[in-house]
C-alpha positions as CSV (number, residue, x, y, z in Angstrom):
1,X,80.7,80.3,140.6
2,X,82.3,82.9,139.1
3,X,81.8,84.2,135.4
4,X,84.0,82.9,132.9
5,X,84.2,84.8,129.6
6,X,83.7,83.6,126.3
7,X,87.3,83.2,125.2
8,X,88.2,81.0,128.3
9,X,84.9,79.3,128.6
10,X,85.6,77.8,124.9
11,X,89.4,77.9,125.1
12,X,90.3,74.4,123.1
13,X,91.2,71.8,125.4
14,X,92.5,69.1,122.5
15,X,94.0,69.8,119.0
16,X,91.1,68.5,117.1
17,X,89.2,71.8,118.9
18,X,91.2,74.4,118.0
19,X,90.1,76.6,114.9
20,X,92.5,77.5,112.2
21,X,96.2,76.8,112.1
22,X,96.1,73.8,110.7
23,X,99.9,73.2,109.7
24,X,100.6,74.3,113.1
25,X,98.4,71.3,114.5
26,X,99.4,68.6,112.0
27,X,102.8,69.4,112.8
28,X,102.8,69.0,116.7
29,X,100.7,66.2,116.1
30,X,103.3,64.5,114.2
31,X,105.8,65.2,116.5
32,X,104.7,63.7,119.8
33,X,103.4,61.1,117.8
34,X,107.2,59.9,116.1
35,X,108.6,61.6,119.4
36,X,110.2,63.9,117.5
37,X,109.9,66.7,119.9
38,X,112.2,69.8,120.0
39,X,113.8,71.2,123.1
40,X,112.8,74.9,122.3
41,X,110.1,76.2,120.2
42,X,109.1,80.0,119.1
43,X,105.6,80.7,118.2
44,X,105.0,83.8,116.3
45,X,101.8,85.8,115.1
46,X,99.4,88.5,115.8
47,X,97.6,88.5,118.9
48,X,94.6,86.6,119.6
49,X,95.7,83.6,117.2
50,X,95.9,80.6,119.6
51,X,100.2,80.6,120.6
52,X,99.3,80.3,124.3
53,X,96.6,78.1,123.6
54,X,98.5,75.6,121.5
55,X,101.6,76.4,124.2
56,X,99.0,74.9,126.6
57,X,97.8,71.8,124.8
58,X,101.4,71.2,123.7
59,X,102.5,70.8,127.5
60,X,99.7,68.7,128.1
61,X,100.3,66.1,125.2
62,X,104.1,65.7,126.3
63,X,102.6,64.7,129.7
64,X,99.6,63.4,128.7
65,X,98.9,60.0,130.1
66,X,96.4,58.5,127.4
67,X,97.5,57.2,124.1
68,X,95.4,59.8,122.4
69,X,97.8,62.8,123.4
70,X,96.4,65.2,124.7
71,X,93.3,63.2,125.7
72,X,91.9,66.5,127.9
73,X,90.8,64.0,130.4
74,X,93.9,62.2,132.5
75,X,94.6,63.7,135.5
76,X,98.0,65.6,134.5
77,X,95.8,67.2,131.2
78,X,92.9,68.3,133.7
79,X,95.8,69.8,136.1
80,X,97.0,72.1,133.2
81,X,94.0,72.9,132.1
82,X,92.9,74.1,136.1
83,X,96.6,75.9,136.7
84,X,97.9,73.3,139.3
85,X,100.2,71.3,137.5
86,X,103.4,71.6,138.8
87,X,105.8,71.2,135.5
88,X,104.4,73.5,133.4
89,X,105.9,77.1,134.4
90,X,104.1,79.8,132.9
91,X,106.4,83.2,132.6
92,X,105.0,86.7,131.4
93,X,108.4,88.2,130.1
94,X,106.7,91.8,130.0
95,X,106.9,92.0,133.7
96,X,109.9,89.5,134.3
97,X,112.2,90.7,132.2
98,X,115.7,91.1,134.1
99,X,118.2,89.0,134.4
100,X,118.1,87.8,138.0
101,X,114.3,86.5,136.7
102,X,115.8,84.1,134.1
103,X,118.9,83.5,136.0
104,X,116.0,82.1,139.0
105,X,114.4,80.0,136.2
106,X,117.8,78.4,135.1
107,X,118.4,77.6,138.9
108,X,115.4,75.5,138.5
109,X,115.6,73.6,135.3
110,X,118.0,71.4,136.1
111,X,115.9,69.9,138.6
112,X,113.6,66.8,137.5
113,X,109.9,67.3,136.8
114,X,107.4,66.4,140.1
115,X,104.9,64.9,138.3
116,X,105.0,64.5,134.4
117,X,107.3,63.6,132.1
118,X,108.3,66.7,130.5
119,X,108.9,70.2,132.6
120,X,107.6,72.9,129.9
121,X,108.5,76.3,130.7
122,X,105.7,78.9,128.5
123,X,107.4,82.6,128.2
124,X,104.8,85.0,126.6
125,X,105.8,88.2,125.3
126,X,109.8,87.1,125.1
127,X,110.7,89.9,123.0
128,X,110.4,92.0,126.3
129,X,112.7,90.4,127.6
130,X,116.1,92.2,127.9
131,X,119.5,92.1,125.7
132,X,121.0,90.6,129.3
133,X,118.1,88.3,129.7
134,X,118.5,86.9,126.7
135,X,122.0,86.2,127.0
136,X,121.8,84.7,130.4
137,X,119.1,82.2,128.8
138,X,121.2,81.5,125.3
139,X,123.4,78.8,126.9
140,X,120.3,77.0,128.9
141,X,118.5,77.4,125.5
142,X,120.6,75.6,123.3
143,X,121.6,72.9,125.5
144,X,118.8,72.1,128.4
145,X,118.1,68.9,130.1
146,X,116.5,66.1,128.5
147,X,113.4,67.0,130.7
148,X,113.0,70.3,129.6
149,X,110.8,72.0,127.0
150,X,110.9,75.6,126.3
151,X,107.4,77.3,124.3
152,X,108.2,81.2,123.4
153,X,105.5,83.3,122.4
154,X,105.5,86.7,121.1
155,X,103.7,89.0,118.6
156,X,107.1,90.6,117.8
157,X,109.8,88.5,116.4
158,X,111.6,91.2,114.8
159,X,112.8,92.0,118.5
160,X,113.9,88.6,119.6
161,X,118.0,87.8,119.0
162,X,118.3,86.0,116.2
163,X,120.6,83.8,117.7
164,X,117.6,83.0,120.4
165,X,115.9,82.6,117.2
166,X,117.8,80.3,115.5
167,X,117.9,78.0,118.8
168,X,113.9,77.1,118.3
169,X,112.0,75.5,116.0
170,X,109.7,78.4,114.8
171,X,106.3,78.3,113.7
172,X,104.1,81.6,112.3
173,X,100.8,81.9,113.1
174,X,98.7,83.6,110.5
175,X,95.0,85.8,111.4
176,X,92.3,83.7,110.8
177,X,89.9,83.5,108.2
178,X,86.6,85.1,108.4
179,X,84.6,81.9,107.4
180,X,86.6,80.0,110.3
181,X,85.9,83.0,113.1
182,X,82.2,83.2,111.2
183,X,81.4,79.1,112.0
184,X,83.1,79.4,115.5
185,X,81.0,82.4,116.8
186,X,78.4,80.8,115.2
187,X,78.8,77.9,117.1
188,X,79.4,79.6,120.4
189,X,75.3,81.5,119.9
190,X,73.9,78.4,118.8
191,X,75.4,76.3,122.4
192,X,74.3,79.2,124.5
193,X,71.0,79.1,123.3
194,X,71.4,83.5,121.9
195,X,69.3,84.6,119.0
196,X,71.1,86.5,116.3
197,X,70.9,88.6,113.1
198,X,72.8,86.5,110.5
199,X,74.9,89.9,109.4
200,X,76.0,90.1,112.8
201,X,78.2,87.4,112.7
202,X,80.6,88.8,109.4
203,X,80.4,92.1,111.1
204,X,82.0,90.8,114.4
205,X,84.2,88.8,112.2
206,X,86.0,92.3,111.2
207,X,86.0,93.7,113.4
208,X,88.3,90.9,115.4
209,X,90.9,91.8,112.6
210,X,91.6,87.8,112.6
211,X,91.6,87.2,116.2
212,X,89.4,84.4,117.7
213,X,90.1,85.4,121.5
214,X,89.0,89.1,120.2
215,X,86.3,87.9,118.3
216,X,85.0,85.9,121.4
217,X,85.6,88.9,123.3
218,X,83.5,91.2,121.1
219,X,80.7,89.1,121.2
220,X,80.4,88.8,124.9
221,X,80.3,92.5,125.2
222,X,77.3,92.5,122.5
223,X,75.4,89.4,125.1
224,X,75.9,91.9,127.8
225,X,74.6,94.7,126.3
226,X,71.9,93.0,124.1
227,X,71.0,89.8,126.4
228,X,69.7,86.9,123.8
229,X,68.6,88.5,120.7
230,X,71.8,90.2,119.1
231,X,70.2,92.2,115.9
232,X,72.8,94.0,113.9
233,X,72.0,97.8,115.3
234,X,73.6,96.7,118.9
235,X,77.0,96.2,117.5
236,X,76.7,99.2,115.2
237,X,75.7,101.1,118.5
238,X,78.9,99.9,120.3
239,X,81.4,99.8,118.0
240,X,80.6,102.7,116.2
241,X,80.6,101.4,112.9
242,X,78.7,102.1,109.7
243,X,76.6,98.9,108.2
244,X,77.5,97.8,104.7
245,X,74.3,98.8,103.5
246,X,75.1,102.9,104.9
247,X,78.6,102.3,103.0
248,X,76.8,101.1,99.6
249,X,74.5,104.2,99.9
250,X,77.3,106.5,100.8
251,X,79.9,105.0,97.7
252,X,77.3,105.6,95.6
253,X,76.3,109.2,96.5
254,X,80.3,110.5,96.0
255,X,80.1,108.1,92.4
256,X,77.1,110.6,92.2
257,X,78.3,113.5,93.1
258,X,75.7,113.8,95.4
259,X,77.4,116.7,98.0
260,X,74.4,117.5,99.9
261,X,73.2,114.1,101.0
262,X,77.5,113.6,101.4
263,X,77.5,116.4,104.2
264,X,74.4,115.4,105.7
265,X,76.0,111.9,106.4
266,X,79.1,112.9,107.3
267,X,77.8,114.7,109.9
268,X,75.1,112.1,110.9
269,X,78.3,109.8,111.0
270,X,80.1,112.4,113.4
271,X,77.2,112.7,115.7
272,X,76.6,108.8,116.1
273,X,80.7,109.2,117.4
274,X,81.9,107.1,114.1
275,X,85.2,105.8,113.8
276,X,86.1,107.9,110.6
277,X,89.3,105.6,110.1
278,X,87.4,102.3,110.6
279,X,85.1,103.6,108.4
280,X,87.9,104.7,106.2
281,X,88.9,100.9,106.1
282,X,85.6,99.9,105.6
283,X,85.4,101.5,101.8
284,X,88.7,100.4,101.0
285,X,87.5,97.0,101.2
286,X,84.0,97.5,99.9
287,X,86.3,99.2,97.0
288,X,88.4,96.6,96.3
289,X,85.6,94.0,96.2
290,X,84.1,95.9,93.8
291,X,87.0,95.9,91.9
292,X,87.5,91.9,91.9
293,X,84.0,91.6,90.9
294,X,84.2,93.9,88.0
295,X,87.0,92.0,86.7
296,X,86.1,88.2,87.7
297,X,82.3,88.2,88.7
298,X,83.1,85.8,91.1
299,X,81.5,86.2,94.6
300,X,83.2,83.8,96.4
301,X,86.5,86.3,95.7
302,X,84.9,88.9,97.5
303,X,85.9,89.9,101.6
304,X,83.2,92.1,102.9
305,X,80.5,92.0,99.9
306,X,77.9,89.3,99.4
307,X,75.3,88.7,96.1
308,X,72.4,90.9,98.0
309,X,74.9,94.1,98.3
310,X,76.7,93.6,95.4
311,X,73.5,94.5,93.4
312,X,72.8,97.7,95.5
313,X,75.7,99.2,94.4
314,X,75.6,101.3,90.9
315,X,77.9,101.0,88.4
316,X,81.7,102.0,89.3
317,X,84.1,101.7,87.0
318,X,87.3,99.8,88.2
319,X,89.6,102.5,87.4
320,X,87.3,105.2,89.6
321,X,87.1,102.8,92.2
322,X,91.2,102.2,92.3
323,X,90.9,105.8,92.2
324,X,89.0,106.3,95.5
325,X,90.9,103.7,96.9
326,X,94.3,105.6,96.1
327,X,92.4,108.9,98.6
328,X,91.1,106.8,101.1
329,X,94.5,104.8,101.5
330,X,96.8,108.2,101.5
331,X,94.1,109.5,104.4
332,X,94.1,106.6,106.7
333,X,97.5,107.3,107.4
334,X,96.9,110.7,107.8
335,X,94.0,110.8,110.8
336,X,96.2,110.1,113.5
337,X,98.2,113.1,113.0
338,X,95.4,115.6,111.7
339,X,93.3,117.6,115.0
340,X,90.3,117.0,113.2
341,X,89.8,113.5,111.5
342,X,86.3,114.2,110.9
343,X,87.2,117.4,108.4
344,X,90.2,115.9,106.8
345,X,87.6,112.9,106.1
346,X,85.0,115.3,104.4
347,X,87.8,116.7,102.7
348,X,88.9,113.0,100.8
349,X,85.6,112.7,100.0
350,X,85.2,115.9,98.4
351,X,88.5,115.1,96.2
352,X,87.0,111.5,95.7
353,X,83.7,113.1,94.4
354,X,85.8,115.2,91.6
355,X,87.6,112.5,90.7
356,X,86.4,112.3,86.9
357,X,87.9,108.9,84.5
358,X,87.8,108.8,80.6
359,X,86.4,105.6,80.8
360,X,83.5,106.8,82.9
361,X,80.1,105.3,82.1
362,X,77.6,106.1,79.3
363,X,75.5,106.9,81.6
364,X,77.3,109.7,82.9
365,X,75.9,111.2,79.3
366,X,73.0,112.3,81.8
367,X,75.1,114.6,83.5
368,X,76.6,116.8,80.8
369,X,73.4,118.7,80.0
370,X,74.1,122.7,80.5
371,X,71.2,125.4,80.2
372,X,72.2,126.3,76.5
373,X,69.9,126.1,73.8
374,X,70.4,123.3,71.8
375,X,70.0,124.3,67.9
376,X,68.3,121.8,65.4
377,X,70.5,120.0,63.7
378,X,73.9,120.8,65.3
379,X,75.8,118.0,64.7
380,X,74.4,117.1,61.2
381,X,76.5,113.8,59.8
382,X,74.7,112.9,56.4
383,X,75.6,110.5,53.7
384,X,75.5,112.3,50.5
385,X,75.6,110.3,47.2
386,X,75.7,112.9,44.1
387,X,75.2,110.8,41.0
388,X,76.3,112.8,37.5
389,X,72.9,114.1,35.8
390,X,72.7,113.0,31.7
391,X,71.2,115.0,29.0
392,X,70.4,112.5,25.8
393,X,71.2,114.8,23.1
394,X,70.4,113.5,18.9
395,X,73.3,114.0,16.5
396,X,72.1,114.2,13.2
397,X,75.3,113.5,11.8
398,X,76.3,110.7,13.9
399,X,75.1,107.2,12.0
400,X,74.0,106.0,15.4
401,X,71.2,107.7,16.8
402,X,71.1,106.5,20.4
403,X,74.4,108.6,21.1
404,X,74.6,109.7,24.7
405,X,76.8,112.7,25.8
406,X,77.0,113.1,29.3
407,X,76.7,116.9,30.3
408,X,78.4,117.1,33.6
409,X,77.3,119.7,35.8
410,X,80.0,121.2,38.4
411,X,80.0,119.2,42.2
412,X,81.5,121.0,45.4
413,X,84.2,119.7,46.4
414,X,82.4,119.2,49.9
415,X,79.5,116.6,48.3
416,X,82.4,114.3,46.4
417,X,80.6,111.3,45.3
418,X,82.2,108.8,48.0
419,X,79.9,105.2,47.0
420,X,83.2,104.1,44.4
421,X,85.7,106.1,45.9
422,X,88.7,104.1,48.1
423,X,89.5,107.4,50.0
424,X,85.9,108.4,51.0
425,X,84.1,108.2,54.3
426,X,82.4,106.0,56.2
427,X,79.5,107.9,57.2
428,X,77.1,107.8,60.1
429,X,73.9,109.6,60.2
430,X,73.1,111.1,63.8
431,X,70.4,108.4,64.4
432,X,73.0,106.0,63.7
433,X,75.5,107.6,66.5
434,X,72.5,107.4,69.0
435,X,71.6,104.1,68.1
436,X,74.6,102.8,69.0
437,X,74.6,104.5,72.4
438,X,70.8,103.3,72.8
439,X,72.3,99.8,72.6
440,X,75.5,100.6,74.7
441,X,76.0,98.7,77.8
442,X,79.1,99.1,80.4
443,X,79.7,95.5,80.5
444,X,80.3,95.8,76.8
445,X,82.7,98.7,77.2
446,X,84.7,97.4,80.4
447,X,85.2,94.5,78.4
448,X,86.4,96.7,75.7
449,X,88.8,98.9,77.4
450,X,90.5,95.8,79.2
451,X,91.2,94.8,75.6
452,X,91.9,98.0,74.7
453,X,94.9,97.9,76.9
454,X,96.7,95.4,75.3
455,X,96.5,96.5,71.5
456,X,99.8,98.4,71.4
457,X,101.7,95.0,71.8
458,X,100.3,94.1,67.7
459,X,102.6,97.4,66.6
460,X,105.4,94.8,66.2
461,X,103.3,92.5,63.8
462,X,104.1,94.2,60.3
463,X,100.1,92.9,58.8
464,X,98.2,95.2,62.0
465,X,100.8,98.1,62.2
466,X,98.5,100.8,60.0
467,X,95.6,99.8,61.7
468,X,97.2,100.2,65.6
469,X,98.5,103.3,64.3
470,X,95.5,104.7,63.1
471,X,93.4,103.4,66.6
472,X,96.4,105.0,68.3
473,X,95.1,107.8,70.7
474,X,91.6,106.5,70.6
475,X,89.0,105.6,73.1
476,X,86.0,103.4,73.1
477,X,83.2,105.3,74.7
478,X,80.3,103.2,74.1
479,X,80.0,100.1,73.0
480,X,77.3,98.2,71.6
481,X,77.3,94.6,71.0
482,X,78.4,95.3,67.0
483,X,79.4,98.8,67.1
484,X,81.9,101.8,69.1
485,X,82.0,105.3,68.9
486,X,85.7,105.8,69.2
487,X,86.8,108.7,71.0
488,X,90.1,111.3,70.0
489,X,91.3,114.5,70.8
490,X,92.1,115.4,67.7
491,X,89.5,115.8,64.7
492,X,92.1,115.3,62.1
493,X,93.0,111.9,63.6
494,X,89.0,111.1,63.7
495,X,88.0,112.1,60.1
496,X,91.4,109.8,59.1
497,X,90.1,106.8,60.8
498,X,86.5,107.2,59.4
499,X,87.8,106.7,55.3
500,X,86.7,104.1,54.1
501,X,90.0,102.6,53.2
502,X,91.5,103.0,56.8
503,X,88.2,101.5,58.2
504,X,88.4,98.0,55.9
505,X,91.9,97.9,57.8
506,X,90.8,98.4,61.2
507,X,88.0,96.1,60.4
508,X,90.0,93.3,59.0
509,X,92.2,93.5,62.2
510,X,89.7,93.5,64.8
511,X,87.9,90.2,62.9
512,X,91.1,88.7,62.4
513,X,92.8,89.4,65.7
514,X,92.2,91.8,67.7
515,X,88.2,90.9,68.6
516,X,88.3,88.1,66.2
517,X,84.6,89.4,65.7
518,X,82.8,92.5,63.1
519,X,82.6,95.5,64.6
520,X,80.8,98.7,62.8
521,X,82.7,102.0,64.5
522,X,82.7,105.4,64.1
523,X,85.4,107.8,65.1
524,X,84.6,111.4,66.8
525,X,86.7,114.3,68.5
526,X,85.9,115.0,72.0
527,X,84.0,118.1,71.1
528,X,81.8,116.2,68.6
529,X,81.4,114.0,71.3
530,X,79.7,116.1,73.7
531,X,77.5,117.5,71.1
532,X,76.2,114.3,70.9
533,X,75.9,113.8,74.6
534,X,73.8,116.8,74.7
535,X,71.7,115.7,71.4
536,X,71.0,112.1,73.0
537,X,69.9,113.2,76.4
538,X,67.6,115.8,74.7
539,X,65.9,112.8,72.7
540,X,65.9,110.7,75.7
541,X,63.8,113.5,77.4
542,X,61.7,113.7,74.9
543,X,61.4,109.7,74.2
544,X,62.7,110.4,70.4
545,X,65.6,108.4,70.3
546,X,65.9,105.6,67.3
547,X,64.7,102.3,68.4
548,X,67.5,100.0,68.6
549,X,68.2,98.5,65.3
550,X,70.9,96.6,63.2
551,X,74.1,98.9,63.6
552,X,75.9,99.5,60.1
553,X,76.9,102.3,58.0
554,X,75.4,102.5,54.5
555,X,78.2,103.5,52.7
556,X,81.2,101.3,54.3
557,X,81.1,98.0,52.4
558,X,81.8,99.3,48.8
559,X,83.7,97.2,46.3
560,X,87.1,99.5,45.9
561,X,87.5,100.5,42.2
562,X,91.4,100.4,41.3
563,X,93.3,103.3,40.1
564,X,93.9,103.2,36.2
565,X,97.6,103.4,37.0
566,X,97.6,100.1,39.3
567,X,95.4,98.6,36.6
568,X,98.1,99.5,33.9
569,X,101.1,98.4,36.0
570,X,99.3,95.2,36.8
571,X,99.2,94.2,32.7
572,X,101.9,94.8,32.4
573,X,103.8,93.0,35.4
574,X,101.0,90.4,36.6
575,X,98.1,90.4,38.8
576,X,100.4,89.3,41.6
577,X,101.7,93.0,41.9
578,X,100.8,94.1,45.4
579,X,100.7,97.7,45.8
580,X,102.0,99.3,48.6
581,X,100.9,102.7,49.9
């Protein structure tokens, strides 16, 4: 006996067999069953989805001859199933398309059905069919015998006539899921008695693009070429395509910047004959599920990455990895037309690899070392409390002779005493910058900047407007559980966000609204910024950094001392006088 492949060997031969399209099946179903069958129906989908299989078990249920239609079993159902059943008419409209064809066929209908009930005419591919085809069949279409059933199939039915359309009930098949094509081919190894590699079965999965009859097909090449062990390598080795663990290694060598080990597999991918756009594909969806799992930590969202690879890959921000996806997504569209798709792929990596975020990760802090000298003590933030000296001078002529005249001496204008002083600032020392960076994690700061995005909508509540105004421009980057370093470009704007009366706003709004939790923060420019990059990774070298401690500035919770004039205007007009700057 001959062969049979795969895809025909487990063709379904009832409804209750057949994988996926469920409202499809329930619908049919429901139909013979009320005898509410239509005279014309139009299945539509991609290829490989089950229309000529259903088209097949539809025929056999309208002449079915057991209650439980189609039973698979009754002579008539067995007669389909073998070819040799003389009422179902089986047409291939991509090789009889003309006219005299379908005029043939309508010569026929009228005729009664030999053997079943129902004469059911299956035209695959109808949108081949031509304009004069068509219109030879409309009439026959919209009003055939009582006997007569017409099944179209196609993968196209932007091509059909609409008014051939609107003559049959339609019904859209959709790809299948890769959990349904998983458990089938699963099933398939497991009857014929093959051994596999688990990650073989996802792999085949996507590579079907959704088909079962391609999926099916797929594996059967694999049997062939590995007999009955299937390990992951032999469909790597046929298909050309990289594994997910390769991909994870190679997404996180251009998050790296790693060029050399970039060129080396680019070039190990070229000489293994790769498909650079299936690869292409590949990250895009490795991409995106890194994307949903930044943003939901739910695996079960993910299409191509499980819990195992999801921890091999390093941290990617979601806005670098929308990013990549944006270069990959412009070149897959791209490789057809290019002479080389192997170069234009290195090249979209090489843009991918200096693509740079401001939200990048704190880790990145690594990377900004130069070969400069570092001087002691370049970025030098001190708290500096001058208190007024006292000289205790005895006047003879004064009858009290514990007078006390203070003797002031003169204070810079730099070291202003800022402990009472509303319009001070808060002030960090440099261990207290790198403390909060020692305790800095990206979930903290992902967290953050999704937050961070939404705080211009509070500019139209009257009680937060100073404080989104003075955060305006500003970036968290790093953030500790209780503290940021905030982030501007200009050091005007930083220094005006670090007094001490600004930062009880900001304060008050983040507890109150915005976080509706304390936060300690310090504002820098982007040049102090990567002073202190450079200051925290020499520390780190050196294993000097602070331990990590309670975050919180010395000098911010102060108890504001009124001006006289408020005080003045306030006895005279009340204590309910509020001030307004």
């Amino acid at each position: 006996m001959a062969y049979k492949t795969l895809y025909r060997l487990y063709r379904p031969q009832t409804f209750d067999e057949v994988v996926g399209q469920k409202y499809v099946i329930q619908t049919l179903k429901n139909s013979i069953k009320e005898n509410h069958v239509a005279h014309a129906y139009l299945f539509t989908g991609p290829r490989g989805t089950g229309k000529t299989t259903i088209a097949k078990l539809l025929a056999k249920a309208l002449n079915c001859t057991d209650e439980n239609k189609p039973c698979g079993k009754c002579p008539n159902c067995q007669a389909i199933k073998n070819g040799t059943f003389p009422d179902v008419i089986e047409m291939d409209a991509a090789s009889n398309n003309g006219v005299d064809e379908v005029r043939d066929l309508i010569d026929k209908i009228r005729y009664a059905p030999i053997q079943g009930k129902y004469k059911v005419y299956i035209i695959d591919e109808v949108h081949m069919m031509s304009t004069s085809a068509f219109n030879a069949l409309l009439k026959t279409l919209e009003e055939p015998p009582a006997h007569v059933v017409f099944i179209l199939a196609t993968t196209d039915p932007q091509k059909v006539l609409p008014t051939i359309v609107s003559r049959c009930q339609r019904f859209d098949f959709t790809s299948l899921s890769m959990d349904d094509i998983i458990n089938h081919l699963r099933f398939v190894l497991n009857n014929e008695g093959i051994s596999y590699d688990e990650e073989v079965l996802p792999l085949i999965a996507s590579l079907s693009n959704g088909g079962m009859r391609d999926a099916l097909g797929i594996l059967d090449q694999v049997i062939a070429y590995a007999g009955k062990n299937i390990q992951l390598h032999h469909v790597e080795e046929i298909y050309g395509v990289v594994s997910i663990s390769e991909a994870i290694n190679f997404i996180n060598n251009v998050s790296n910047q790693n060029y050399q080990q970039i060129i080396n597999d680019i070039k190990k991918f070229d000489q293994k004959g790769i498909d650079i756009q299936r690869f292409n594909n590949d990250l895009i969806d490795i991409l995106k599920d890194i994307v949903i799992y930044n943003k939901t930590k739910n695996i079960s969202l993910m299409n191509r990455l499980d819990k195992f690879s999801i921890d091999k890959i390093e941290i990617i921000s979601s806005k670098k990895a929308l990013k990549y996806i944006d270069e990959l997504v412009e070149a897959s569209s791209i490789y057809r037309q290019v002479k080389s798709p192997i170069a234009y792929f290195e090249v979209t990596i090489l843009k991918m690899c200096n693509i740079e975020t401001k939200d990048d990760e704190v880790k990145e802090i690594q990377h900004v070392v130069k070969e400069e000298k570092v001087q002691e003590n370049k970025v030098e933030i001190k708290t500096q409390i001058i208190e007024e000296p006292i000289e205790i001078i005895q006047n003879e002529s004064d009858e009290s002779a514990n007078y006390i005249e203070p003797v002031k001496e003169p204070i810079k204008e730099e070291k202003k005493t800022v402990t009472h002083e509303v319009n001070g600032s808060v002030e960090f020392s440099l261990d207290e910058i790198l403390n909060i960076l020692v305790q800095a994690n990206k979930e903290n700061k992902l967290k953050m900047l999704s937050k961070w995005e939404t705080l211009r909508k509070y500019k139209l509540q009257p009680k937060y407007q100073k404080a989104v105004s003075l955060l305006d421009g500003g970036s968290p980057i790093a953030v500790a559980d209780d503290g940021i370093i905030l982030s501007f470009s200009s050091k005007a704007q930083a220094e005006l966000v670090n007094q001490i009366k600004n930062q009880n706003i900001i304060m008050t709004f983040f507890k109150e609204e915005f976080l509706q939790k304390e936060y300690y923060f310090y504002a820098v420019s982007d040049d102090e910024f990567k002073q202190i990059k450079i200051e925290f990774v020499t520390r780190q070298k050196t294993n000097t950094l602070p331990p990590p401690h309670k975050i919180c500035p010395p000098n911010l919770m102060v108890e504001e001392k009124e001006d006289e004039d408020v005080l003045n205007l306030k006895k005279f007009f009340g204590d309910d006088l509020e001030v307004v700057d």
